[in-house]
N, C-alpha and C positions, 0 to 999 in steps of 0.2 A: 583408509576409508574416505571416500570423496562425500561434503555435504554440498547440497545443491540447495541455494538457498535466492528468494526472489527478495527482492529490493523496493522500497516506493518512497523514492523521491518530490519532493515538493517545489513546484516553478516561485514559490513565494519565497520572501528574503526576513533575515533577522527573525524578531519575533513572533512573525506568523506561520513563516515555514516551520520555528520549532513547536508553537501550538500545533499545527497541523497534525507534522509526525506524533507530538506525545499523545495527540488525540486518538490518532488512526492507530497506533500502537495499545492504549488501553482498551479502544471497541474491540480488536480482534482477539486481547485478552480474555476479554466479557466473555466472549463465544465460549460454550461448554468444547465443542469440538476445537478449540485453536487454544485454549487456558493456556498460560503462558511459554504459546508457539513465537511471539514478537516480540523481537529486540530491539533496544534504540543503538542504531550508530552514531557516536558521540564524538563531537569538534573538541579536542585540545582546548582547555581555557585560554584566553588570549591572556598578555602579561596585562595582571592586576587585576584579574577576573577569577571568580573563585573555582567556577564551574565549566565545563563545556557545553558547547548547545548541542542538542541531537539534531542530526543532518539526515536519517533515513532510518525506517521501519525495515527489520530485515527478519524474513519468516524462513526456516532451514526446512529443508525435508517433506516441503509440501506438496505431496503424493494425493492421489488417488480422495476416499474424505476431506483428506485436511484441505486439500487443493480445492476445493466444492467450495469447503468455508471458507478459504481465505477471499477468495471472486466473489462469493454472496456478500461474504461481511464488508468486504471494500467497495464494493458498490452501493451499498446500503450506506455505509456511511462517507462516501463521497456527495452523495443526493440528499443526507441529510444537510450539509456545511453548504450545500449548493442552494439551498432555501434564503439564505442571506448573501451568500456573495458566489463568483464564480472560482473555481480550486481546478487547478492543475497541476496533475503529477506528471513521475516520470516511473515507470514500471521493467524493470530488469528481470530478464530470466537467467539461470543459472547458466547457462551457456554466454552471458554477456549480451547476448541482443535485447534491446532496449526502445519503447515505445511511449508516449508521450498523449495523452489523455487529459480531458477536460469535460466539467460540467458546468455550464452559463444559471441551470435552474433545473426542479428536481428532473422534469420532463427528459431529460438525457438520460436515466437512469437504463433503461431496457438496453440503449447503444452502449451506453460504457461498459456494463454489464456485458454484450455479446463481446466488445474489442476486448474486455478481459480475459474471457474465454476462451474467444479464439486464438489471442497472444501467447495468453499462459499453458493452455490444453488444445492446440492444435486438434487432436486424434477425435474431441469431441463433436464435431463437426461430422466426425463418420457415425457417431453413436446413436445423434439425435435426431 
């Protein structure tokens, strides 16, 4: 059985990329539809470190609903983190191709929102 699973990386370094992801990992928890669909992918502690840092949110299986949620809910909370500073990801589909996203302030939100869409669910472009 293959899981196909999408990825979102974070352009920030050390301890704000891992706020980032732990962030973006607990909103899409929150969601009734996504309850814990998000995983943290986790850094190896370095020597003399007790922990690893998580390096990328990873959602499996995100079809049809869940795939709705996962695009609504990361854009919603991209445009909230974007009210204070500007956040740039890096968004992977299970096939490996991989696309690079940014919000300067909320106003991006409708754009990020379609590039997620259209990245992540290509076919929806015929639907809507």
């Amino acid at each position: 059985m293959t899981v196909s699973t999408i990825t979102f990386e974070f352009g920030s370094h050390g301890d704000a990329a891992e706020a980032d992801t732990r962030s973006l990992a607990a909103w899409l928890n929150d969601d009734e539809d996504l309850s814990g669909s998000a995983r943290l992918r986790m850094l190896p502690p370095a020597r003399g470190e007790q922990g690893g840092l998580a390096e990328a949110v990873e959602i499996a299986d995100a079809v049809g609903p869940v795939l709705e949620a996962v695009i609504s809910g990361a854009a919603v909370w991209l445009v909230q983190r974007a009210r204070s500073r500007r956040v740039a990801l890096k968004v992977t589909r299970p096939d490996g191709t991989s696309v690079e996203l940014s919000a300067a302030d909320p106003q991006d939100a409708a754009e990020v929102q379609r590039q997620l869409r259209t990245f992540l669910d290509p076919g929806s472009a015929d639907r809507g």
